[in-house]
C-alpha positions in Angstrom: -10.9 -8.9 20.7 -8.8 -6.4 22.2 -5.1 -5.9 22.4 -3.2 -6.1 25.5 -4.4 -3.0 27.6 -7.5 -1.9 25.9 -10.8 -2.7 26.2 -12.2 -2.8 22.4 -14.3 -5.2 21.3 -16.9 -6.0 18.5 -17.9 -8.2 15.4 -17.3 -6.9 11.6 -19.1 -8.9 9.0 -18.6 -9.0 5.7 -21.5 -10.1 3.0 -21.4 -10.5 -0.8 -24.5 -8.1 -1.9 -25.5 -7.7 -5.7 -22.4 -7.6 -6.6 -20.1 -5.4 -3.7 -19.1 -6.9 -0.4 -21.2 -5.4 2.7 -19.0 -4.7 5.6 -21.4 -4.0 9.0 -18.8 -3.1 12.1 -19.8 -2.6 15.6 -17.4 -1.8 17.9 -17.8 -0.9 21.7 -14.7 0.1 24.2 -13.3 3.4 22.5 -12.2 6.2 23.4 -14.8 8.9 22.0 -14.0 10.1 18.6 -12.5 8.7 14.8 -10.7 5.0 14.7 -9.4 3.5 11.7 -10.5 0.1 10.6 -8.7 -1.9 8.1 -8.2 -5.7 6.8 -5.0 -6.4 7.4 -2.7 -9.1 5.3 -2.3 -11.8 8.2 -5.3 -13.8 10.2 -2.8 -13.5 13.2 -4.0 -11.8 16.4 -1.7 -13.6 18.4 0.6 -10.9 19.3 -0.2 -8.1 22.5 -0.1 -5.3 20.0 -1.7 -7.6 17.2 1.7 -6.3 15.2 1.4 -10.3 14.0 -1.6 -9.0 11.6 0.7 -7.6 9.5 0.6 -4.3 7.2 -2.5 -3.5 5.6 -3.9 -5.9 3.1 -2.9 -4.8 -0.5 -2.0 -7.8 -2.8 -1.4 -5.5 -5.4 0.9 -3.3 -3.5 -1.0 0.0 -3.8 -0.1 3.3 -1.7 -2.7 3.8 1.0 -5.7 6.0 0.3 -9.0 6.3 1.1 -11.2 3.8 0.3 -13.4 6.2 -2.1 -9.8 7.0 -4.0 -10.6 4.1 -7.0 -8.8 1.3 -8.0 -5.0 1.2 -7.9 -5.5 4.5 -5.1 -5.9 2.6 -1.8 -5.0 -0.8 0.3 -8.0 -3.1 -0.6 -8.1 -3.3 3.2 -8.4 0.5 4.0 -12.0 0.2 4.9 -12.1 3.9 6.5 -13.2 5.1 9.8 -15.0 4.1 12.6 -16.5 7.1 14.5 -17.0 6.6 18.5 -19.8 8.5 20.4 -19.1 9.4 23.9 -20.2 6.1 25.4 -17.1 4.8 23.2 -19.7 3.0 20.4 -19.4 2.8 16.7 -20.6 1.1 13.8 -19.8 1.5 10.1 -21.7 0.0 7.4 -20.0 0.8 3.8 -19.9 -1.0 0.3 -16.7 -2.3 -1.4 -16.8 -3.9 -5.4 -13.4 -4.4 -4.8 -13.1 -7.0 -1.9 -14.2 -10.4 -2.0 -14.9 -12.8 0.5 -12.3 -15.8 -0.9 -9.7 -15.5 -3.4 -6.5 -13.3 -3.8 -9.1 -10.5 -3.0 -10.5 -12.1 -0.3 -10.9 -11.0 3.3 -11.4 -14.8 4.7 -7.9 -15.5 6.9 -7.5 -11.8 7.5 -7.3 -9.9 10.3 -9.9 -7.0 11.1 -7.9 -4.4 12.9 -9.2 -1.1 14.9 -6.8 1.8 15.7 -6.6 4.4 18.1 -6.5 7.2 16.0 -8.4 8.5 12.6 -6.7 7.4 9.6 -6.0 10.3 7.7 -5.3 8.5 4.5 -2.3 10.1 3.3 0.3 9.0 5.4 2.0 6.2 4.2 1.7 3.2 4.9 -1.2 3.5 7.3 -2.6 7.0 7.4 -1.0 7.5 10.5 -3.8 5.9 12.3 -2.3 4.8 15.7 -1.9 1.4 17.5 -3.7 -1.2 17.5 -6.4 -1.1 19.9 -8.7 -4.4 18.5 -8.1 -7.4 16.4 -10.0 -10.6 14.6 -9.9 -12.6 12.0 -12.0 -13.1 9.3 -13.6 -16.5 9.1 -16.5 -18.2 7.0 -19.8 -18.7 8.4 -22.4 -20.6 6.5 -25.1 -19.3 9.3 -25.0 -15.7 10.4 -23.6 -15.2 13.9 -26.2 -15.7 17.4 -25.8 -11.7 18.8 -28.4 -13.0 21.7 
């Protein structure tokens, strides 16, 4: 859903696939160009800003990174970035071996946030990647979701 004064919106779903976790985002309602996308620690959205999501998922405390980087290099939730065509569309469909769907590693009762900006995976803690423009949280579905 999106946060107070923007107009992002979209579904991220996250399968377990021979062995890695499948994340399939689409997102419609930016602005043209590179957003962010990360799991963030807290399956709150209730805030205007979605600042009740919390910092980025990483129950082992690792620095940010990009999600390439390796174990121990990156936020289990730094998921990468979304990129926008001029109709403000985007989808991203990546691979992770390291998230899991329950557990300490596990995505279910997290939020999904979007940012404004590119993350640029340096700056710490968040790549420098902007407000928060959408937010959801993660939450198991035995069926997969009606898109009619």
């Amino acid at each position: 859903m999106p946060t107070e004064g923007n107009q992002a919106q979209g579904t991220v779903e996250f399968t377990r696939e021979a062995g890695a976790l499948t994340v399939n985002a689409t997102i419609t309602g930016l602005t043209p160009g590179e957003h962010a996308i990360h799991v963030h620690e807290n399956g709150d959205c209730s805030a205007p800003d979605a600042e009740s999501g919390g910092a980025h998922f990483s129950p082992e405390g690792d620095p940010h990174g990009a999600p390439t980087a390796g174990h121990a290099m990156h936020h289990l939730g730094d998921l990468g970035n979304l990129v926008a065509d001029d109709s403000g569309n985007a989808q991203l469909s990546t691979e992770d071996d390291e998230l899991e769907l329950s557990g300490e590693n596990g995505v279910v009762g997290k939020a999904v946030i979007v940012h404004s900006s590119v993350d640029d995976f340096e700056t710490q803690p968040d790549g420098n990647s902007g407000s928060r423009v959408a937010c959801g949280v993660v939450d198991m579905t035995a069926e997969p979701l009606d898109r009619g």
